[in-house]
VEXDOGU-788905 format. One record per atom (N, C-alpha, C, O): x, z, y; residue number from 1; residue in one letter; atom name. Coordinates in pm, 1 decimal, decimal comma. Layout:
! VEXDOGU-788905
SITE/X/Z/Y/NUM/A/CA
...
! end
This chain:
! VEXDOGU-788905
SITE/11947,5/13494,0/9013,9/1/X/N
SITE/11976,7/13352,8/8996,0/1/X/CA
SITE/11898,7/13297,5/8877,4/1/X/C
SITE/11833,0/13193,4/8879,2/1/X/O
SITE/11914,9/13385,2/8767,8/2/X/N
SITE/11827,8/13314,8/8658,1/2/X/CA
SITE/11676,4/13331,4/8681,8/2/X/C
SITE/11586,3/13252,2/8654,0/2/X/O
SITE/11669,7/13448,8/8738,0/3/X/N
SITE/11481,0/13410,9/8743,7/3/X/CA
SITE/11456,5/13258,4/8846,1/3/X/C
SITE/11372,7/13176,6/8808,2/3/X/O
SITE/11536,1/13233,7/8972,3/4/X/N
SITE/11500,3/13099,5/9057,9/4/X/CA
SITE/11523,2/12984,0/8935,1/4/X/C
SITE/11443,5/12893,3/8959,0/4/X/O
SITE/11580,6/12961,2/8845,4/5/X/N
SITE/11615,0/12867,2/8761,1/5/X/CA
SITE/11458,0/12831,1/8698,6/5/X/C
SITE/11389,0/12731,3/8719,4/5/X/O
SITE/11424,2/12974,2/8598,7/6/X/N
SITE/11310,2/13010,7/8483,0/6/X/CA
SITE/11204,4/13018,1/8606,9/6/X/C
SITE/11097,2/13040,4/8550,6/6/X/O
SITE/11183,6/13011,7/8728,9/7/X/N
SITE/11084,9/12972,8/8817,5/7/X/CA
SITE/11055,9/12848,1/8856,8/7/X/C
SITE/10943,1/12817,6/8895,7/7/X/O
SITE/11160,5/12759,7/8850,1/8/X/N
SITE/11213,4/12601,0/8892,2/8/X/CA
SITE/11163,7/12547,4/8792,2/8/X/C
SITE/11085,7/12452,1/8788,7/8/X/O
SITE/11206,9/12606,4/8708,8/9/X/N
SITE/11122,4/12510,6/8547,7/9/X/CA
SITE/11007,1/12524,5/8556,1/9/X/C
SITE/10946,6/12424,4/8594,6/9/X/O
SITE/10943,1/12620,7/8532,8/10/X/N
SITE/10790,0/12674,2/8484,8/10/X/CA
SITE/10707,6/12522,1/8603,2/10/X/C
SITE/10625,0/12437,9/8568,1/10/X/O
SITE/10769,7/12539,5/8733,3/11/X/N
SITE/10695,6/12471,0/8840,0/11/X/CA
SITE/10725,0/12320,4/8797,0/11/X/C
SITE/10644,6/12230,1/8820,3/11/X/O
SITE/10851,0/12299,8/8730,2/12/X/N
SITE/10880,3/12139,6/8705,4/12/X/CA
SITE/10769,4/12083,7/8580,1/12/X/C
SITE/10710,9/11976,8/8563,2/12/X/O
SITE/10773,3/12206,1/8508,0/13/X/N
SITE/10655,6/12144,2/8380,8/13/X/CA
SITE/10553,0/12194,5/8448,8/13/X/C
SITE/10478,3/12187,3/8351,2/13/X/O
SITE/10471,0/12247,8/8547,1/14/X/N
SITE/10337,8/12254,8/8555,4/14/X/CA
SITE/10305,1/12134,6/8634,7/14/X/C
SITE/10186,2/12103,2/8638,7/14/X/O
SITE/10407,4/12048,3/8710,8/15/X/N
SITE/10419,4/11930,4/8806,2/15/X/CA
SITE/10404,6/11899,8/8653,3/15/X/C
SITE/10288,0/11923,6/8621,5/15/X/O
SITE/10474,1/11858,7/8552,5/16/X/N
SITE/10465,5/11755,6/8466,9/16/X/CA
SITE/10324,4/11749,4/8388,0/16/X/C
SITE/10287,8/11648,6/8327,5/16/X/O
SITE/10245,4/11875,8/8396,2/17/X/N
SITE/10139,5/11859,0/8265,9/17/X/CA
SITE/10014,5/11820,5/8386,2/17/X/C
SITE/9897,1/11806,7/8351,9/17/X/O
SITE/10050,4/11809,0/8499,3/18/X/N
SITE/9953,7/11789,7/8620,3/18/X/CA
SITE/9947,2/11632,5/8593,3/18/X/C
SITE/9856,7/11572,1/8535,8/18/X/O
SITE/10053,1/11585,3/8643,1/19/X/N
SITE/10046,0/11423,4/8639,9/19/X/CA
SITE/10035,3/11397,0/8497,4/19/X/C
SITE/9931,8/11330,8/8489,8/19/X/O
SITE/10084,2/11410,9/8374,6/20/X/N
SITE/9995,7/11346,2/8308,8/20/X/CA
SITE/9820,4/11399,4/8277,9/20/X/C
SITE/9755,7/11344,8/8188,5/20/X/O
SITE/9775,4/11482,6/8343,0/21/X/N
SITE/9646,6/11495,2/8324,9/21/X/CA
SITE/9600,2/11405,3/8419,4/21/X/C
SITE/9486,2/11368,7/8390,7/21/X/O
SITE/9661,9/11333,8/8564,4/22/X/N
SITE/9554,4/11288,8/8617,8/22/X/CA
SITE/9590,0/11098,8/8590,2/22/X/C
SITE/9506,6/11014,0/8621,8/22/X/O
SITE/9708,4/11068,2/8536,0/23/X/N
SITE/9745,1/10948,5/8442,0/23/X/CA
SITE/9628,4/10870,5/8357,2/23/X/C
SITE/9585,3/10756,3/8341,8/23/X/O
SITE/9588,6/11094,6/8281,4/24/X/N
SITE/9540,7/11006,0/8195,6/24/X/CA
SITE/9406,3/10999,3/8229,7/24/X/C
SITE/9333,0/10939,2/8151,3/24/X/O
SITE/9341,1/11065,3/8365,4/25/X/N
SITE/9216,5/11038,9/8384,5/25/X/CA
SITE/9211,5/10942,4/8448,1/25/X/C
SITE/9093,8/10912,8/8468,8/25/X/O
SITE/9302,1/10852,6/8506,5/26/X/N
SITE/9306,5/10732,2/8601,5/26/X/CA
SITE/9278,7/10622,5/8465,9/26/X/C
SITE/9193,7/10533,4/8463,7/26/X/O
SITE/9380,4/10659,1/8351,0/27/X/N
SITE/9369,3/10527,1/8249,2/27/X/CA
SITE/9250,0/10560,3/8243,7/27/X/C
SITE/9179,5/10481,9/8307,4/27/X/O
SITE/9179,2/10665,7/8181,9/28/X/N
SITE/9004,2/10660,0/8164,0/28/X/CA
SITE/8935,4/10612,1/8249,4/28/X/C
SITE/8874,2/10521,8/8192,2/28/X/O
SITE/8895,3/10615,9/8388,0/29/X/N
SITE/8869,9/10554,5/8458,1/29/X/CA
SITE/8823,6/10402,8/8477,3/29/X/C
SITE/8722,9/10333,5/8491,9/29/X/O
SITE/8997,0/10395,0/8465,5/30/X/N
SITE/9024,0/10240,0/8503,3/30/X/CA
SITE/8921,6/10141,4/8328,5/30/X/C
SITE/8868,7/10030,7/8338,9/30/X/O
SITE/8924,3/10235,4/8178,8/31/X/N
SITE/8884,7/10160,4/8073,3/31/X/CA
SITE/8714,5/10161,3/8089,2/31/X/C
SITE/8633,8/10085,0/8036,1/31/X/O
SITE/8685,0/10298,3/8199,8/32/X/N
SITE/8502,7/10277,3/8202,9/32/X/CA
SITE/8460,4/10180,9/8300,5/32/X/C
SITE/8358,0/10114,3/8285,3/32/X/O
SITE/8527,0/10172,5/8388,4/33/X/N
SITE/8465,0/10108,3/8488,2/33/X/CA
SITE/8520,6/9951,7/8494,0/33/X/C
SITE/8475,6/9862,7/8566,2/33/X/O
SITE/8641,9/9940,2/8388,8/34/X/N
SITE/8688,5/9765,5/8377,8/34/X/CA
SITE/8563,5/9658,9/8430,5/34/X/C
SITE/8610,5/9578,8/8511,4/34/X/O
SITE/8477,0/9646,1/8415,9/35/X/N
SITE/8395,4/9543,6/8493,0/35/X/CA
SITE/8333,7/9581,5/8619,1/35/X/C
SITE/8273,6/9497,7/8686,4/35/X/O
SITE/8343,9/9690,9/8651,4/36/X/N
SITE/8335,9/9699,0/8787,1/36/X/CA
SITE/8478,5/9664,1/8890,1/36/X/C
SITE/8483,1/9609,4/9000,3/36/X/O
SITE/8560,4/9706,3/8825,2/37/X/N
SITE/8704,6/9686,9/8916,7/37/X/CA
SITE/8734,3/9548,6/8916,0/37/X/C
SITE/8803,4/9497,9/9004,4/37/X/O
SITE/8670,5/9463,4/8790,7/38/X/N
SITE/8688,3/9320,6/8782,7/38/X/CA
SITE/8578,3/9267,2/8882,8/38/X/C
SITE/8586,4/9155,4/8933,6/38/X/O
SITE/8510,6/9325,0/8898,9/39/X/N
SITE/8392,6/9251,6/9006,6/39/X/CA
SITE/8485,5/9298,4/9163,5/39/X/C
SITE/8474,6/9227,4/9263,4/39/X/O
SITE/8544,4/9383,2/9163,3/40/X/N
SITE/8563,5/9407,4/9311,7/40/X/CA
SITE/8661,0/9322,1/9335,3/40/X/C
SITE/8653,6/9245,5/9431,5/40/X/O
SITE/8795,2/9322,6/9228,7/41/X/N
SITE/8903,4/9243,5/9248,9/41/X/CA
SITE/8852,6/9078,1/9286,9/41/X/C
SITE/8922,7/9016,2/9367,0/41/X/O
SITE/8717,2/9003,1/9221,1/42/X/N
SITE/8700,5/8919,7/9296,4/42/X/CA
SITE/8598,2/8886,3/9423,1/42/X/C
SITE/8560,7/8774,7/9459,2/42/X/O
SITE/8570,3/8991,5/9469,6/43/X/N
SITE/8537,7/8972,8/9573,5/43/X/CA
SITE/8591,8/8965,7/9682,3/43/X/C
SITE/8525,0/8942,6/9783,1/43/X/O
! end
């Protein structure tokens, strides 16, 4: 029982350090390419 617990976790924080790695490559993203995404949004 305790190892499914200390297995449940390990997988809940490797889900957690996943999404913020790809958070924070989306914010990067979104700060290089700001005038491109502003050109598409008005087109």
């Amino acid at each position: 029982m305790q190892a499914v617990a200390l297995t449940a976790i390990d997988e809940y924080i490797a889900r957690r350090a996943h999404t913020s790695r790809v958070e924070a490559a989306a914010r990067r993203v979104v700060d290089e390419e700001a005038g491109v995404l502003e050109r598409l949004k008005d087109a």
